[in-house]
TORRO-905167 format. One record per atom (N, C-alpha, C, CB): x, y, z. Coordinates in steps of 0.2 Angstrom, whole numbers, plus 5000, padded with zeros to 4 digits. Glycine has a CB too. Example, Ala and Ser with C-alpha at 12.3 -4.5 7.8 and 13.67 -1.06 7.14 Angstrom:
BEGIN
506649725039;506249785039;506649845039;505749785045;506449895035;506849955036;506450005039;507049975029;
This chain:
BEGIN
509351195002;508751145002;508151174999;508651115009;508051144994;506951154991;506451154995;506551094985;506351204994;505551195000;505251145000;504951234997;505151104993;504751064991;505150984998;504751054981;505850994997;506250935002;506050955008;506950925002;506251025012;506151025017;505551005019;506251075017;504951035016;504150995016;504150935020;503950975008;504450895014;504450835015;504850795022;504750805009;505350835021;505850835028;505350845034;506350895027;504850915034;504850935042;504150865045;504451055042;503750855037;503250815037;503250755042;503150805030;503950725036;504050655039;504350675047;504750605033;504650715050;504750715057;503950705060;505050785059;503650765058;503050765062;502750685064;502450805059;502650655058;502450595059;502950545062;502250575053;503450565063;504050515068;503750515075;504950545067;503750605075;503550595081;502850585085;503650645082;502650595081;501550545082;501650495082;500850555076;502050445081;502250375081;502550355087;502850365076;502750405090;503250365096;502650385104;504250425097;502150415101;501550425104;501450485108;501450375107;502050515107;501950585109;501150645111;502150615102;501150665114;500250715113;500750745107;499850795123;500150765105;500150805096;500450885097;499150805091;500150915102;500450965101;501250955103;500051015104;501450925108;502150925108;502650905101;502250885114;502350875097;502450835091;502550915088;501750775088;502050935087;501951005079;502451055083;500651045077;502551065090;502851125092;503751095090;502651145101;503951035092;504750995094;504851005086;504750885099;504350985082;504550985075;504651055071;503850945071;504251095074;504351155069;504951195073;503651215067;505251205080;505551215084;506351165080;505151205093;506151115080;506551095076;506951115068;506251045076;506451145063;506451165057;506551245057;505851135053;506351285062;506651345060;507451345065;506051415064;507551305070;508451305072;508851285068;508651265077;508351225063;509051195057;509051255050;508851075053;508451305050;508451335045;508751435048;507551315042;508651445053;508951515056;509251515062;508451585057;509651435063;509851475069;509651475076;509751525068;509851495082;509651505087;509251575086;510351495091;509451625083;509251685084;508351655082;509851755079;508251605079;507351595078;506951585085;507051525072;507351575090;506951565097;506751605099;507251545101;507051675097;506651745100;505951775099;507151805098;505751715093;505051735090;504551685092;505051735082;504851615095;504351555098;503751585101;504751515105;504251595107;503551645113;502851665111;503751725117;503051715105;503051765104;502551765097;503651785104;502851685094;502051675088;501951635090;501951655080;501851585096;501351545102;501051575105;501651495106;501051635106;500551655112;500151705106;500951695122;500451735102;499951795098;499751765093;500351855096;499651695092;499251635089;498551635094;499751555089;498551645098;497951625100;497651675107;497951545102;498251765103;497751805109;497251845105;498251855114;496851805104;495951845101;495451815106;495551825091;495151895106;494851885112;494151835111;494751955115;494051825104;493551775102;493651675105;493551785091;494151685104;494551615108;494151595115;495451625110;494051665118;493851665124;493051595125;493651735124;492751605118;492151575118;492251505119;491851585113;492951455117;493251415115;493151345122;493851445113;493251405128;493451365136;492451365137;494151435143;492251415134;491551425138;491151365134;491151525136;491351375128;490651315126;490951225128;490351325115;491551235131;491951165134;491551145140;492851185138;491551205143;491351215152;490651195150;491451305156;490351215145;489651195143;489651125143;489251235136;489851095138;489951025137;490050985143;490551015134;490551015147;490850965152;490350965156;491450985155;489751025159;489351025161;488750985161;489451055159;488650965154;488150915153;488350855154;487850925146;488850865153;489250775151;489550745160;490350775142;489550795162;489650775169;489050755174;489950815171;488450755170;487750745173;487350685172;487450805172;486850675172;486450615170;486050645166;486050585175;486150695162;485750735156;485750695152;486050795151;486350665149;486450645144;485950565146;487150645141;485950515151;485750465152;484750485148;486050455162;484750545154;484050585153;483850585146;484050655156;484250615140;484050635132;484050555132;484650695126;484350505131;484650465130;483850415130;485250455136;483650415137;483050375139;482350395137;483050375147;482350455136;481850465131;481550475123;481850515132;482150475122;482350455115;481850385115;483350435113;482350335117;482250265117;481350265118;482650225123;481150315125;480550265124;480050285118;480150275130;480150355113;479650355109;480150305102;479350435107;480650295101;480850245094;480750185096;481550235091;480750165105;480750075105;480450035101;480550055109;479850035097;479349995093;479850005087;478550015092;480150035084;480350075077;481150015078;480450195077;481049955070;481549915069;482349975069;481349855061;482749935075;483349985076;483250035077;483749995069;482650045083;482650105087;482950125091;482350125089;483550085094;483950095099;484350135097;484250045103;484850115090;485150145085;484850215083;485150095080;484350225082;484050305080;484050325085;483450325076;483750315091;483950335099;484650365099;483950275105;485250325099;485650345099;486050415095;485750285100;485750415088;486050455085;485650515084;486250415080;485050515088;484650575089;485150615095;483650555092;485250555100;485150585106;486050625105;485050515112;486450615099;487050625097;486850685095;487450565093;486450695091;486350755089;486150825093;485950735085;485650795096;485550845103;486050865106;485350825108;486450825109;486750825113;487450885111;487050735115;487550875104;488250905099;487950985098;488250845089;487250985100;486951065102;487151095108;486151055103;487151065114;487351085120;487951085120;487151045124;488551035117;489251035120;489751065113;489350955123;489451065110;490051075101;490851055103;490051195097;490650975105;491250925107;491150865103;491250905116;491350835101;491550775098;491750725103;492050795094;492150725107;492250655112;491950675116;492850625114;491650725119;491150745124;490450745122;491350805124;490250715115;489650685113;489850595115;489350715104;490450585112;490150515111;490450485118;490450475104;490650525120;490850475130;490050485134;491750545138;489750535133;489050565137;488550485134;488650675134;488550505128;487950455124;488050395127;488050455115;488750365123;489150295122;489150245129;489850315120;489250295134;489250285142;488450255142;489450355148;488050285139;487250235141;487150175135;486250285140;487250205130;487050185123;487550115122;487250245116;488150095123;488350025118;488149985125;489350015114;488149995132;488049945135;487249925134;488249965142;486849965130;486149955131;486049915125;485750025132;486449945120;486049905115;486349835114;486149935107;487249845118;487349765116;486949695121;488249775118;486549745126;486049705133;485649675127;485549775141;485549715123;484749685117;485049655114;484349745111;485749625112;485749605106;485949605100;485449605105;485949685100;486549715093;487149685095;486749805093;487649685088;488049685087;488549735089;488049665083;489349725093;489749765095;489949805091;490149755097;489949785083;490149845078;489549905077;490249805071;488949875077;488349925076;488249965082;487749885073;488649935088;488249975094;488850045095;488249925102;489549995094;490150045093;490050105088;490750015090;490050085081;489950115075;489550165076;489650085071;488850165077;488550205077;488450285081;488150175077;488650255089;489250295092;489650355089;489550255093;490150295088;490850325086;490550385079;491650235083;490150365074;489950415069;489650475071;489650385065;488950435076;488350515078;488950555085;487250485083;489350545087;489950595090;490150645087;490550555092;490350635078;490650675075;490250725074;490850655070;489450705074;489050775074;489250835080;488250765074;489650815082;489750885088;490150935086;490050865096;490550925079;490950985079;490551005072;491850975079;489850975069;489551015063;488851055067;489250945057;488551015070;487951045074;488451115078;487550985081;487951185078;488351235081;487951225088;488351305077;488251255092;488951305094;489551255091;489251315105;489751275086;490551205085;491251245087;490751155074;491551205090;492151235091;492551245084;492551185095;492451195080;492951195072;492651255070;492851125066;491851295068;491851325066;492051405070;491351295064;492251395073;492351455080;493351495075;492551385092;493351395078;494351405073;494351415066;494851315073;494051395064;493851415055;493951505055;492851395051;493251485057;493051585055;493551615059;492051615058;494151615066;494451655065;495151665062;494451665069;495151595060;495951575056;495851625049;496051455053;495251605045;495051655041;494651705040;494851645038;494551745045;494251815045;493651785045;494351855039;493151745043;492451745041;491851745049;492451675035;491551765047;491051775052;490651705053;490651825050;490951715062;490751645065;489851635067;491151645073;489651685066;488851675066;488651645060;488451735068;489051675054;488651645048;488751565048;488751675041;489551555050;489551475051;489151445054;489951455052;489051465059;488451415064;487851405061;488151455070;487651475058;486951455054;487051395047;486651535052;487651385044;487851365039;488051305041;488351405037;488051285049;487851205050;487251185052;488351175056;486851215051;486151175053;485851145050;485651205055;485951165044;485551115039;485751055037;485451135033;486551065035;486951025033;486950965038;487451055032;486950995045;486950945051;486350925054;487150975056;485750945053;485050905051;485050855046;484550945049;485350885041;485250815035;485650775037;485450815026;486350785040;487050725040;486550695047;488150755043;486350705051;485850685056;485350635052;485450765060;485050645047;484350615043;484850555040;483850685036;485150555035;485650525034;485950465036;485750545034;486150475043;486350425048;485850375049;486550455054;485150415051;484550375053;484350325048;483850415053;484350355039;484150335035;484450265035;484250375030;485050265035;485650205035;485450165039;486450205037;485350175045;485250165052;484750085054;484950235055;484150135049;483450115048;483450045042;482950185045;483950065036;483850015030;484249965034;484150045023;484849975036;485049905040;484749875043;485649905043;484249925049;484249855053;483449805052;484249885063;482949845045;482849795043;482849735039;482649805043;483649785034;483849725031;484349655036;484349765025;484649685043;484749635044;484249615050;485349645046;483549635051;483149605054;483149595061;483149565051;483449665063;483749675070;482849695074;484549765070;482449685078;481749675081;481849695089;481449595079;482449685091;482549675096;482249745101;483249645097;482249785099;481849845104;481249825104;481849935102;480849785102;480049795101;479849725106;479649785091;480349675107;480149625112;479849645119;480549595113;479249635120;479149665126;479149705130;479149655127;479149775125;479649825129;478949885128;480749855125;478349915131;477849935128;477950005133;477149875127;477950075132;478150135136;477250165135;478850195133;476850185143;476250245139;476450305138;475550255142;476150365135;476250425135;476550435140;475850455134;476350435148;476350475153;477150455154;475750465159;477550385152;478150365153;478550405149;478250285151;478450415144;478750445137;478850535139;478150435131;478350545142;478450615143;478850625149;477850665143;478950585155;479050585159;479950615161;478750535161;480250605156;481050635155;481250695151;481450575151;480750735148;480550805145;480750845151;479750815142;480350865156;480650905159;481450915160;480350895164;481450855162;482450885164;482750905159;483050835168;482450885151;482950895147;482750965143;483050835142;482150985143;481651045142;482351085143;480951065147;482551115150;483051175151;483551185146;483551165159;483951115146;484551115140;484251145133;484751045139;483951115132;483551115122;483451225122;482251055122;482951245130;483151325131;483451335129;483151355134;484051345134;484551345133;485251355125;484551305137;484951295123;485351295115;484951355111;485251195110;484251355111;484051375108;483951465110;483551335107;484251475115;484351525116;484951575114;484351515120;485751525116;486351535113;486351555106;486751475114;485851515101;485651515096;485651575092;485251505097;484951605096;484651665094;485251715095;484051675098;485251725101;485651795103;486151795097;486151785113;486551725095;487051745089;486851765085;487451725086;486351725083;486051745076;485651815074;485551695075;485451845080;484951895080;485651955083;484051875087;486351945080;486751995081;486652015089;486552045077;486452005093;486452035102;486952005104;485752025107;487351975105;487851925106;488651935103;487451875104;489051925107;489451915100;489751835102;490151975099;490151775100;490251725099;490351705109;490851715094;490851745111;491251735116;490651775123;492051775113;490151825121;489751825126;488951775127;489651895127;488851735120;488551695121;488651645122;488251685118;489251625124;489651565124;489751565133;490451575118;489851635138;489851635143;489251655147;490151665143;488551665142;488151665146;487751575144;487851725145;487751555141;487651485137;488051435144;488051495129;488651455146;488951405151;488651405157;489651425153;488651465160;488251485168;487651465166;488351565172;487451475163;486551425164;486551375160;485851465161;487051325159;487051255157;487251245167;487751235148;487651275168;488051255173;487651265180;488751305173;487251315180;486551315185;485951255185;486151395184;485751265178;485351205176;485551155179;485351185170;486351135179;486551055179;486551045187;487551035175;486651115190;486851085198;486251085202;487451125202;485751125201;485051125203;484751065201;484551185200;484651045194;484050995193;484550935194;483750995185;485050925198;485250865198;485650845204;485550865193;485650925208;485750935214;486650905215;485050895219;486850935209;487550935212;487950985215;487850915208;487650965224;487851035225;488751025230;487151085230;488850965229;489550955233;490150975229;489750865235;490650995233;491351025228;491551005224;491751015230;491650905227;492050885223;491850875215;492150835226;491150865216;490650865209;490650935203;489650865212;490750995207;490751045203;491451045201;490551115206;492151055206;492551035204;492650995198;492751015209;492550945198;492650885194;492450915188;492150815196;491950975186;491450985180;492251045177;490551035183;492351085182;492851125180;493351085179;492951165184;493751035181;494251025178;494350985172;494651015182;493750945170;493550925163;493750995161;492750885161;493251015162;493351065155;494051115154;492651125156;494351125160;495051165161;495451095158;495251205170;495651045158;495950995155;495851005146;495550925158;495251005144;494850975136;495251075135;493550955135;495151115138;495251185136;496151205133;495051225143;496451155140;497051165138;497051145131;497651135143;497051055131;497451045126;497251045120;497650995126;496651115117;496451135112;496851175112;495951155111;496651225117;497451295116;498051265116;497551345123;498151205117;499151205118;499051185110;499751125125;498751135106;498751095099;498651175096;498151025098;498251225097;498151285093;498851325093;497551335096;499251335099;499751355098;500251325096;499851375102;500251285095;500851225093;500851245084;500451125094;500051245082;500051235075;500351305071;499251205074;500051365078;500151415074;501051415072;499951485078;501351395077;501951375076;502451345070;501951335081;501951285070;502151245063;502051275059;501851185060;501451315057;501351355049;501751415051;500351395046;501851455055;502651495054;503351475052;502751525057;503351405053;504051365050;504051335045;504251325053;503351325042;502951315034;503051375032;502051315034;502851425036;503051505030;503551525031;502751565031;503951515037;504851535035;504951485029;505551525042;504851425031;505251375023;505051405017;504951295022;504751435016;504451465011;503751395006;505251495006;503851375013;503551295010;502551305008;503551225020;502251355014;501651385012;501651395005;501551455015;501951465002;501951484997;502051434992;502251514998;502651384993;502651354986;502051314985;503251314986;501751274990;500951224988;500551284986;500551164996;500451344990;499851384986;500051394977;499751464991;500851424976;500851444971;500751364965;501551484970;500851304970;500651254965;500251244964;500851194965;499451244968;499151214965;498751294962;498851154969;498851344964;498451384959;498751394952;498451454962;499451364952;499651344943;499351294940;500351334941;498951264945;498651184942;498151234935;497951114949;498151194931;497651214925;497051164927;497951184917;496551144930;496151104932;495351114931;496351094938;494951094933;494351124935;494251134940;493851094933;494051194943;493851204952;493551144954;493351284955;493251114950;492951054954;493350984954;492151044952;493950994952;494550954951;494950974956;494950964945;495051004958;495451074961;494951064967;495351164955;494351044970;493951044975;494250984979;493251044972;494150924972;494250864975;494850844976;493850814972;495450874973;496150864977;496150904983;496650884972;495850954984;495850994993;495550944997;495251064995;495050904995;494650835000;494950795000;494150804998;495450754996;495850704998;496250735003;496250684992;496650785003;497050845005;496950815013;496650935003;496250855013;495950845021;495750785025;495350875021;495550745018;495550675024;495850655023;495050625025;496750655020;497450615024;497450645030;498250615021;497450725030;497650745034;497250715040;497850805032;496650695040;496250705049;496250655048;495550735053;496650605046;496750535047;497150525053;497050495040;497750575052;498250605058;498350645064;498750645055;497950725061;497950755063;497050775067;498250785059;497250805074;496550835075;496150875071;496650865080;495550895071;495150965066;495651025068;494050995069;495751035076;495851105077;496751105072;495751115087;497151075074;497951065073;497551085062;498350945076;497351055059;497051065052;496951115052;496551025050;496551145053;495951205054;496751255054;495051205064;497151265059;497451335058;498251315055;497451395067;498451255053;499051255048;498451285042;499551145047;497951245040;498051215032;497351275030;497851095030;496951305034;496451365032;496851425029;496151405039;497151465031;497451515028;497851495023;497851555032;498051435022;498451425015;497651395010;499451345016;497351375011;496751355007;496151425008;496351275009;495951465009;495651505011;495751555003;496051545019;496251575000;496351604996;496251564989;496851634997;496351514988;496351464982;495651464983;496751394983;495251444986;494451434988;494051484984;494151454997;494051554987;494151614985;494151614978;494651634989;494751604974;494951624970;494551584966;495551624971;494451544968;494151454961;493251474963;494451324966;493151534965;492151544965;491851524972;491751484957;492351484975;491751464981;491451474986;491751424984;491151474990;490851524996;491251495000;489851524998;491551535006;492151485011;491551485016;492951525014;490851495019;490651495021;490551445019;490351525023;490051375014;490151345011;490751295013;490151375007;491151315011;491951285012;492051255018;492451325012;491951305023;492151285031;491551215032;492151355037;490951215031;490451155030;490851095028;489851165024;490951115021;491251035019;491851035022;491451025011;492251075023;493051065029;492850995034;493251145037;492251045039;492051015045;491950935044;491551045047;491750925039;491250885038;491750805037;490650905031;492250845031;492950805032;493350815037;493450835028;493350835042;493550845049;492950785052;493450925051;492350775050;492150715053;492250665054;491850705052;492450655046;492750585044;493550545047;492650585036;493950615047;494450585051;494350575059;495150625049;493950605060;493950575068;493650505069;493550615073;493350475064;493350395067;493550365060;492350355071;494050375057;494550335052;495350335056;494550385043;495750265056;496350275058;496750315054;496550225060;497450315058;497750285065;497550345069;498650255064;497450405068;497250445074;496350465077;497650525072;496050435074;495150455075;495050455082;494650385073;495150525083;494950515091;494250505093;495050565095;493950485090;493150465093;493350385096;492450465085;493650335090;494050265089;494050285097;494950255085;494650315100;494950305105;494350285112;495550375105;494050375109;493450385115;492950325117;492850435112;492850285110;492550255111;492750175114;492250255107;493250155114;493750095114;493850115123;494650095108;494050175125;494050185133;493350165136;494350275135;492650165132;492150165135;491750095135;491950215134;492250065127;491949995128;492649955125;491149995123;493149955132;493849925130;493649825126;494349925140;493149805129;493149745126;492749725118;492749705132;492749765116;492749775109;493349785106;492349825107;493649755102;493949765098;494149815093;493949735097;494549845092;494449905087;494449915080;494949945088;494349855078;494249815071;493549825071;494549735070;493349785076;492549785077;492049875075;492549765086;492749915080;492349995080;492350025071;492850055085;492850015069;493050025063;492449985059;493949995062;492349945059;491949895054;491349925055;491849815055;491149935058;490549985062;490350055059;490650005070;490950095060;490450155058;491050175049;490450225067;491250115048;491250145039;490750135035;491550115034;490050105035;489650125032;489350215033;489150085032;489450225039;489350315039;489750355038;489250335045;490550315038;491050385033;490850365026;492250385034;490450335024;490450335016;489650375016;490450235011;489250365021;488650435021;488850505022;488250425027;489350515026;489750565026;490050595018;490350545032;490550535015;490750575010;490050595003;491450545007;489550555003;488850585000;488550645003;488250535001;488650645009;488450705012;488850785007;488650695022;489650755008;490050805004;489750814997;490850795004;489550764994;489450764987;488750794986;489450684984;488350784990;487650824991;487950894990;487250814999;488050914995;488150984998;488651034992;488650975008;488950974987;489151034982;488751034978;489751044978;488250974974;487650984972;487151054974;487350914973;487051034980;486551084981;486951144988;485651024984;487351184985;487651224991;487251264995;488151274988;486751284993;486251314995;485851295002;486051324991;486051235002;485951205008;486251215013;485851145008;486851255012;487251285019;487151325018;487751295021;487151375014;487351445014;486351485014;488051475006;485851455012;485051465013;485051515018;484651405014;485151475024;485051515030;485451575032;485051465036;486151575032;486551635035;486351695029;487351625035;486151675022;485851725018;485351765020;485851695013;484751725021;484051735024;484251785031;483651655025;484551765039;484751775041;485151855044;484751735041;485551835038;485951895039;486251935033;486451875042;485651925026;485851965021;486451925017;485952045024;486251935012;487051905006;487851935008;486951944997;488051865009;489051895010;489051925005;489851845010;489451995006;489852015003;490252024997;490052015006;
């Protein structure tokens, strides 16, 4: 059998098995556990164990559970309620300031937790019941949601960028620094939209009688002051090399995690408890889908299936920027299906070299990855933001959520079209920071 059938073969399983609603990692492990027995044998089971657990023993991973526990931290508190309520009181006058509230407060929030459904369940939980009390429409309250969520895996600490840089070698601090800008503008962007709709559709409804003075407005700074430290702390230490991913990532937890239970006085078991097993839950099933996947690309590379797509498309005659935009289609079927993390360590090391090879900065790269990694999380049939948000506002329809936030996956793919226009808007700061790659 041809690589090119097997391919097709191991493919169309996987997707059989995400159909029957399977969790994903059990899907990517049953499938490739499946394709190395029909291709070597019984004797291939002696290597399972053995590339599932030395898939994901680096000790950098470590950072992976810490900045979870961080997330889970915040998102288990009335922080988010807190960023949330302050926001609002300085946009309330500002047409569709509930909406830029919301997607500020998404952005923040995607600082503390570098979570994705752990931004849009914290936010979403104040935000669609609030704006739909005003008036908005369930698509625009969903939407906007379900889109300023995706900023949690571009804004750093991000987990994707954590998985990137170690799937390819590249250094995770320069990624971080290599989402700030990009993730400030996709942030600006959102607002922009945000803002033009709601006075093209003439949405007014925050400015009815709703009038905050200063002293109201400041009055929810304090509690959220600690956090914002805090980020901007984790920050530095990587950036200023004192740190490495995984010990700012553990100190960054215990003082998100002192902050949360002091200023909010959660000091009963079941409350801390509760904090820890979010995060030991969200922790596993990153690690089980990271091991699963390392799994699948070693039954990719026994098929010899790797190799054949890399040797295809580096025989393409194309333009790299031909050659760019067939890797983006690439990536947003694939996170139409698949999670960022399950993507990030099959489909990195087989594009990592072509990247490379075609002039581009993979710091650079892993930006626009992510960013394509945004857009499949609220595009179906797998968008797990969709999901996040449908569990928090079940009487919306998911047509509804969908109608909502596609004008922001079409800001999203301008955002990609920017960022190769002007690359320098990611890579500016890790350069300045940390001297020119290599």
């Amino acid at each position: 059998m041809s690589p090119t059938t097997s391919g097709l073969l191991l493919i169309l399983a996987l997707f059989a098995l995400l159909a029957t609603g399977m969790p994903i990692a059990f899907a990517l492990g049953l499938a490739a556990v499946g394709a190395l027995l029909l291709s070597g044998g019984t004797g291939m089971f002696y290597v399972l164990s053995e590339t599932m657990f030395g898939g994901i023993a680096n000790l950098a991973y470590v950072s992976i559970p810490m900045f979870v526990l961080m997330g889970a931290a915040v998102a288990s508190s009335p922080a988010g309620g807190d960023l949330y309520a302050s926001l609002d009181r300085w946009l309330n006058r500002v047409p569709g300031g509930l909406i830029l509230s919301n997607i500020g407060a998404c952005a923040v929030f995607a600082g503390m937790t570098g979570s994705s459904p752990a931004t849009c369940a914290a936010i979403g939980k104040m935000g669609i019941p609030e704006m739909m009390k005003r008036g908005y429409p369930a698509s625009v309250a969903t939407g906007s949601i379900a889109a300023g969520g995706t900023l949690g895996i571009l804004i750093p600490p991000s987990i994707t960028f954590i998985v990137y840089g170690i799937s390819t070698e590249t250094s995770i601090g320069r990624l971080f620094m290599a989402g700030v800008f990009p993730g400030l503008m996709l942030t600006a962007m959102f607002m922009v939209w945000a803002l033009v709709d709601a006075k093209r559709k003439g949405y007014e409804f925050d400015a009815r009688g709703v009038r905050y003075t200063l002293k109201e407005k400041l009055a929810a700074l304090p509690r959220i002051g600690p956090f914002l430290l805090i980020i901007a702390g984790t920050l530095y230490v990587l950036y200023g090399g004192i740190a490495t991913p995984s010990e700012a990532a553990g100190a960054g937890a215990l003082l998100t995690l002192l902050v949360v239970v002091i200023a909010y006085r959660l000091f009963r078991y079941r409350q801390v408890a509760g904090i820890f097993g979010s995060a030991m839950r969200e922790s596993i099933m990153i690690m089980m889908i990271m091991a699963a996947a390392e799994l699948f690309a070693f039954a990719l590379s026994s098929l010899f299936i790797t190799q054949t797509v890399a040797a295809a498309i580096a025989d393409l005659q194309v333009n790299r920027w031909v050659l760019l935009g067939l890797i983006n289609v690439f990536l947003l079927i694939s996170g139409m299906f698949l999670p960022p993390v399950a993507i990030i360590v099959m489909a990195a090391p087989l594009l990592f070299p072509i990247i490379t090879q075609a002039g581009f900065d993979p710091i650079w790269f892993g930006v626009i990855l992510t960013i394509n990694m945004e857009i499949g999380l609220i595009t179906p049939p797998v968008g797990l933001n969709l999901f996040v948000i449908n569990a928090i506002a079940p009487q919306v329809p998911t047509r509804e959520i969908l109608w909502g936030s596609l004008p922001y996956v079409l800001v999203m793919a301008l955002a990609i079209v920017i960022l190769c226009v002007f690359p320098g808007i990611a890579t500016w700061l890790p350069n300045q920071m940390m001297g020119a790659a290599p």
